[in-house]
C-alpha angles and dihedrals in degrees: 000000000000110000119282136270118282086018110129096270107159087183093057108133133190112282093018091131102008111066103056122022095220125061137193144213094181146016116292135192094273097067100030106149087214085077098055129084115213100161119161092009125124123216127186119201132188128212090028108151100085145353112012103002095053090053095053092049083050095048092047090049085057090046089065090244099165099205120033122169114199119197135198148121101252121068117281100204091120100047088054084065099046087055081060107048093040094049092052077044102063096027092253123138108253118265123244091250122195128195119215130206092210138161119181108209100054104083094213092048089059094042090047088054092038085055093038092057094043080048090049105031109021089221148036136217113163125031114179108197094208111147115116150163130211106192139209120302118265164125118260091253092051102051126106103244094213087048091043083054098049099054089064099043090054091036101038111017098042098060082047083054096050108045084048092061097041105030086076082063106028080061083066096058124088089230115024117187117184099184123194125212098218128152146229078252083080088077101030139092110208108147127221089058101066090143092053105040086053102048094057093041082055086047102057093044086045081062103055087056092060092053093048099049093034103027093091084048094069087259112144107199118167132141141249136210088201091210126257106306123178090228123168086259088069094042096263127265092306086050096062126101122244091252090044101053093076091062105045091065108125127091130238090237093065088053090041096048093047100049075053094055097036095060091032084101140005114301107160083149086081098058117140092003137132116228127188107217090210085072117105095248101204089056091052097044083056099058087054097112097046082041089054099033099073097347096174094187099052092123090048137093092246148031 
């Protein structure tokens, strides 16, 4: 479980404990993959060749998803073979998986894989704008302004890039998801990581946008903190500081598996929200019509 209430957590955000009365570390029953069928559907994923981004390609292959695109700068030989051995695994045919040479934050990389997925699969359903930098430690005086600038490039204005280029075919689907990787960052002020902390505030508004100009258009968008992970981008569980190994506590596959079970069906409700992965979601699926019936905070970051 994430660490309890009142315990030193600098990455503590609003609604953490408040929005739903269970919360999680890891998947659980509810949101298993393996439940879902998301036959004949294409996903497209960033940032796919590790952490985060691998497990939401591997949670989507369990899901039964039958084309999946994974982008990312490093080579994806690897993943290709996990596709594989998850889908024997769980009994799924295997996906059309397509590996993307893909960096955000070049406009004619992102129109060249946009152009490459409607070539290969014809359609899109899902596109998971996950690629992400941190970025060196910091006061504002002491960053590197290219390195500042291109935090938020890769952070801000490759998730713009990308829904630009999708959102023509995502239009076309019967149940069209953009998702966006943000952070609790986005609340929080934690200084040394200026760069980081406003490009996923931007992102959530950004999202919002989405929702406001493509909503009527069938088009879910809606954000995720994808919980504390301890990713490569943080180091990894043996880079962590003492004070900080309490909090990273939750797994890839929780975010992975809720991002599965929150597009399994239609769920316009949740346009332009932030949602915590670590929340119970059934519990939060069942407050849906209380959340929608007043819902004071519609145009917020969270609930």
């Amino acid at each position: 479980m994430p660490p309890p209430r009142g315990t030193p957590n600098i990455l503590e955000g609003p609604g953490d404990y408040d929005v739903t009365s269970i919360i999680h570390s890891e998947s659980y029953p509810a949101i298993d993959s393996r439940q879902f069928d998301f036959s004949g559907k294409a996903i497209f994923v960033t940032g796919a060749s590790r952490g985060l981004g691998c497990a939401m390609v591997l949670s989507f292959v369990r899901a039964g998803a039958s084309f999946i695109a994974a982008g990312a700068r490093s080579d994806m030989s690897h993943l290709a073979k996990d596709v594989a051995t998850t889908a024997e695994s769980t009994n799924r045919e295997a996906p059309k998986f397509l590996a993307v040479n893909l960096n955000v934050a070049d406009p004619k990389s992102v129109e060249d894989a946009a152009a490459l997925v409607e070539r290969e699969f014809g359609r899109i359903d899902i596109v998971i704008n996950n690629a992400g930098l941190l970025g060196s430690h910091g006061g504002i005086t002491d960053t590197d302004p290219e390195e500042w600038w291109n935090i938020m490039s890769v952070n801000l204005r490759g998730p713009y890039l990308v829904a630009r280029s999708f959102l023509p075919m995502l239009v076309k689907s019967p149940n069209p998801y953009i998702i966006q990787v943000t952070s609790v960052a986005a609340h929080l002020l934690n200084p040394t990581l200026t760069a980081y902390q406003t490009s996923k505030a931007s992102l959530l508004r950004f999202t919002q946008l989405i929702d406001a100009e493509y909503g009527k258009q069938g088009v879910t968008a809606f954000a995720i903190h994808p919980g504390n992970c301890p990713t490569d981008m943080m180091g990894g569980p043996g880079g962590l500081h003492d004070f900080e190994k309490h909090i990273f506590v939750d797994s890839s596959d929780l975010s992975a598996d809720t991002i599965a079970f929150l597009t399994a069906e239609k769920r316009q409700w949740l346009g332009g929200r932030y949602i915590n992965v670590t929340w119970d979601m059934p519990e939060l699926v069942a407050k849906k019509d209380d959340i929608v019936q007043g819902d004071k905070l519609k145009n917020r970051f969270v609930f």
